[in-house]
N, C-alpha and C positions, 0 to 999 in steps of 0.2 A: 849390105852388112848382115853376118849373122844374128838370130837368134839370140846366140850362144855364146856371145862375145867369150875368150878368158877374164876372169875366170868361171867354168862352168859352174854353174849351181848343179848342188845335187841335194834334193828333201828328204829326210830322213823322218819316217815317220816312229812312232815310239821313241822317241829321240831322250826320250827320260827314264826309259827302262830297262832291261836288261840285257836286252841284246843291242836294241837304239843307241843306247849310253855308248857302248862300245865300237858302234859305227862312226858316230861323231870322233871321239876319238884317235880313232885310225884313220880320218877322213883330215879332220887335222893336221896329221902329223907327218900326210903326204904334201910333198912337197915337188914334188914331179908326178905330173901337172899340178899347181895348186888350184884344188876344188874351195868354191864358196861352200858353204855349208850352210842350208836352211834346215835348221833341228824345229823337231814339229811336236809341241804337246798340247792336252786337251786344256790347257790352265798354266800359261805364260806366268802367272803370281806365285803357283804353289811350290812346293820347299822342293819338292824333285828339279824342278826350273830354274829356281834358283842356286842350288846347287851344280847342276851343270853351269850355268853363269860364272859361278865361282870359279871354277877347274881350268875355264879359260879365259880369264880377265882380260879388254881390250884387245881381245884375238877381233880384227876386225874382218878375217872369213867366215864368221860365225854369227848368223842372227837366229833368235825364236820368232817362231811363231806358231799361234793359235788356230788350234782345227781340229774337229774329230770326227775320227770314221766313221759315223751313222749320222754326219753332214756334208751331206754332199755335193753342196752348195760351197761348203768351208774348207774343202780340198780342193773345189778347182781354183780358190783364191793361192790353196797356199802352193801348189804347183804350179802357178802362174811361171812360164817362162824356164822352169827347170829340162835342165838336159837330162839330167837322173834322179830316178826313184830308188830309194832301200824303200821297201814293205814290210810289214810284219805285223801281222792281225792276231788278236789274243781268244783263246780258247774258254776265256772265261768274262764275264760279264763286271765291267768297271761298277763295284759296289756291289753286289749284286747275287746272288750263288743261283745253279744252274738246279732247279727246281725239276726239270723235265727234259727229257730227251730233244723233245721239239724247241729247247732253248739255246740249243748248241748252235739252231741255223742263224743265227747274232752274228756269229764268224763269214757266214756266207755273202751278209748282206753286205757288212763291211769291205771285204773283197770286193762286190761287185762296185760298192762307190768308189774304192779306191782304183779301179781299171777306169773304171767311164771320166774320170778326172782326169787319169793320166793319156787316155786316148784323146780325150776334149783339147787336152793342152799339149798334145803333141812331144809326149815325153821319149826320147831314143834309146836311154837303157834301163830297162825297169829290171833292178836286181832283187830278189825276193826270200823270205827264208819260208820255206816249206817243211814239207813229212811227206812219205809215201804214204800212196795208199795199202791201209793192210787189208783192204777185203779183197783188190786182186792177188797182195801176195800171199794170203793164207784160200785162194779159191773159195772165197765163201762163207769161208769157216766164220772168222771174225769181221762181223761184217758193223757192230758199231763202237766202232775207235772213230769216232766223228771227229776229233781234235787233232788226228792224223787225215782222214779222209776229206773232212772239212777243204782242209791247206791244199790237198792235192786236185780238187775240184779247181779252187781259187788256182791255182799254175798252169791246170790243162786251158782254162779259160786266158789266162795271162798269155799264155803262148799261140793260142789260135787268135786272139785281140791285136799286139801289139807287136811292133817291130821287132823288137831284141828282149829277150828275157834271158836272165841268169836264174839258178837257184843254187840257193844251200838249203842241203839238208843235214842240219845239226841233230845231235845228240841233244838232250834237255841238263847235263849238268846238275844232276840233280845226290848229295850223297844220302845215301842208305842204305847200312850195315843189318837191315832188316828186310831187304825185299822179300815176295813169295818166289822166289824160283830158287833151285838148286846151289850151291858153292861153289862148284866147277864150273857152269854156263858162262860161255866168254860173253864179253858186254862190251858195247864202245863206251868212249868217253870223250866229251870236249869239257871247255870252258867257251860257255854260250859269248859272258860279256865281256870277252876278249879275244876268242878266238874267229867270233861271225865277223868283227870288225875287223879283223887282218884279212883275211877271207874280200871280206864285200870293198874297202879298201883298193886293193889289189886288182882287182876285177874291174872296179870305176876307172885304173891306172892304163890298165891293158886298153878296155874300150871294147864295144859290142865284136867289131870285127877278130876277138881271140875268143871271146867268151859266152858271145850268143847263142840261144837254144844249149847248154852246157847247165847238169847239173854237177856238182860240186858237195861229196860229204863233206862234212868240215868233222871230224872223227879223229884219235889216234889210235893207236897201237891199242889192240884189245886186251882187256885181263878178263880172269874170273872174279867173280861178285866175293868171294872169299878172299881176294888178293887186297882187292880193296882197304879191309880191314887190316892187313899186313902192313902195307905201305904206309898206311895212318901210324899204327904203330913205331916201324923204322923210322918215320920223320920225328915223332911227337914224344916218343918215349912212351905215353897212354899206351895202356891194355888196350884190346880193341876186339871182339869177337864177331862173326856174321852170324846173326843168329836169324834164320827165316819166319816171318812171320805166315799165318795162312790167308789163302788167298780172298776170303772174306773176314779178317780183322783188314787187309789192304783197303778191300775197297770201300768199308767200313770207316778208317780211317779218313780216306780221301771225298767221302760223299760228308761225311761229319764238317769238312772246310769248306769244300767245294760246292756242296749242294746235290743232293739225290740224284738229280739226274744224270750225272756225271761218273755215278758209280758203274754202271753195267763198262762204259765205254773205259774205264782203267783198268775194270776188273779182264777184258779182253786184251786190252794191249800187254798186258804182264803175262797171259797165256802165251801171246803167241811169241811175247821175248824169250819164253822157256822152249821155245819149240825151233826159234826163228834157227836157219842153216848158221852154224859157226864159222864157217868161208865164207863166209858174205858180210859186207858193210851197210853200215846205213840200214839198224834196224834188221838186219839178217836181209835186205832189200836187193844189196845191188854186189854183183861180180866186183872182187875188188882189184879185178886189171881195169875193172873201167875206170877208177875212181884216178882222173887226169890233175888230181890238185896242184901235185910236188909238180906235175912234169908242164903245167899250164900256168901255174901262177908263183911255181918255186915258195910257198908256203904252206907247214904243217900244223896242226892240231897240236896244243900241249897233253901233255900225259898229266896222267892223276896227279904225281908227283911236283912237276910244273908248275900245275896250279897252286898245289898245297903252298909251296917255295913263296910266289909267289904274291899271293893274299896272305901268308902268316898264319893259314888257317888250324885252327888246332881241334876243332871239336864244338857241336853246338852249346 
């Protein structure tokens, strides 16, 4: 007898946050194959936990449980027996703001616990959300966007580790009618906590033999950062203007939240989004004939618009 009986388990870790929530989800709501769902958070009590709880009441493919990435003793528990992994390791420190450059490598370690669990427990398709690296794709130039670079360390190891790896590389989803870069610069776009779970989803559906060693943008249709603001408007009726901020009020802004150390590393990646090739996806990263999503897993990216539609969203 397998392992593996149906139905498979698949762990999803972050399973209470933004992208996680979204997996669960869509892991859910497949129904061919139906997948068990081990949703994984650091605090089975807290209101994020409970809250997913909520959304799916007496769904009995659905358990929590308790484990976190810098226990790595508490992920071989909770991988115990899983056919499939979702990953997703956070760039920033739970509670915490990133004080120094040498704080980012938090991300790195978590990575390595989360492989050696899944290699210990013999997991077969470990599907992952990554970022490219931007110090090969800018040759040097920008060489600390650790919160990108970080994630693509953590995949070239996932890939030389384990059987089957999938990745997405999403967009961040993030709106602002203020960036520092130009108004014509085309930009991708997702919706992280909807679009990563039809994505990963879909790919648990296929199975390692369509999708393995495959990355995966999860992106749509590109605009300009000035479009942005248009769209808002047409949906909302609201004014809406791009008005660019400079590039130290950004990174100014963002070390103010985030924590010091964190500032050189955004004030880099907004560089090289002003520079990145406009034919190219994923970050200005990758050929967009390679980008096999529609034609491998027959699912797209929502546009700006989608989302807005969707969430109701009108404006902070």
């Amino acid at each position: 007898m397998s392992m593996y009986e149906n139905p498979k388990i698949v762990t999803v870790l972050g399973a209470t946050g933004n992208q996680g929530s979204g997996v669960v989800q869509a892991l859910l709501k497949t129904t061919t194959p139906s997948l068990h769902v081990r949703a994984i958070s650091r605090d089975v009590t807290s209101a994020s936990a409970e809250k997913l709880k909520a959304r799916f009441p007496n769904n009995h493919r659905l358990e929590l449980v308790e484990a976190n990435v810098y226990d790595r003793g508490s992920l071989f528990k909770a991988f115990n027996n899983s056919y499939g992994v979702f990953a997703v390791t956070n760039n920033r420190l739970p509670g915490q703001k990133i004080e120094t450059e040498k704080d980012m490598d938090h991300e790195l370690e978590a990575g390595r616990n989360i492989l050696e669990a899944a290699k210990a427990c013999n997991v077969q398709h470990f599907v992952m959300s990554s970022l490219p690296n931007l110090t090969e794709a800018s040759n040097g130039q920008f060489s600390k966007v650790y919160h990108f670079d970080n994630k693509s360390k953590i995949e070239h190891w996932a890939r030389r580790e384990l059987p089957a790896v999938t990745s997405l590389h999403p967009e961040n989803g993030t709106v602002r009618f203020c960036a520092p870069i130009e108004g014509n610069k085309l930009a991708d776009w997702v919706d992280p906590s909807y679009d990563i779970g039809l994505y990963a989803a879909k790919i648990f559906s296929l199975g390692p033999e369509k999708t393995a060693s495959k990355t995966y943008p999860v992106v749509s249709s590109k605009l300009t950062f000035a479009e942005f603001a248009k769209i808002f408007t047409e949906k909302t009726g609201r004014e809406a203007v791009y008005d660019p901020i400079t590039l130290d009020q950004w990174g100014a802004t963002v070390a103010s939240t985030v924590g010091k150390g964190y500032e050189e590393d955004i004030r880099q990646m907004m560089q090289w989004i002003s520079v990145a090739p406009d034919e190219k996806v994923c970050y200005g990263t990758m050929d967009s004939r390679d980008n096999k999503s529609w034609e491998d897993l027959g699912v797209k990216a929502s546009t700006f618009a989608e989302w807005m539609e969707r969430t109701l969203w009108a404006g902070p």
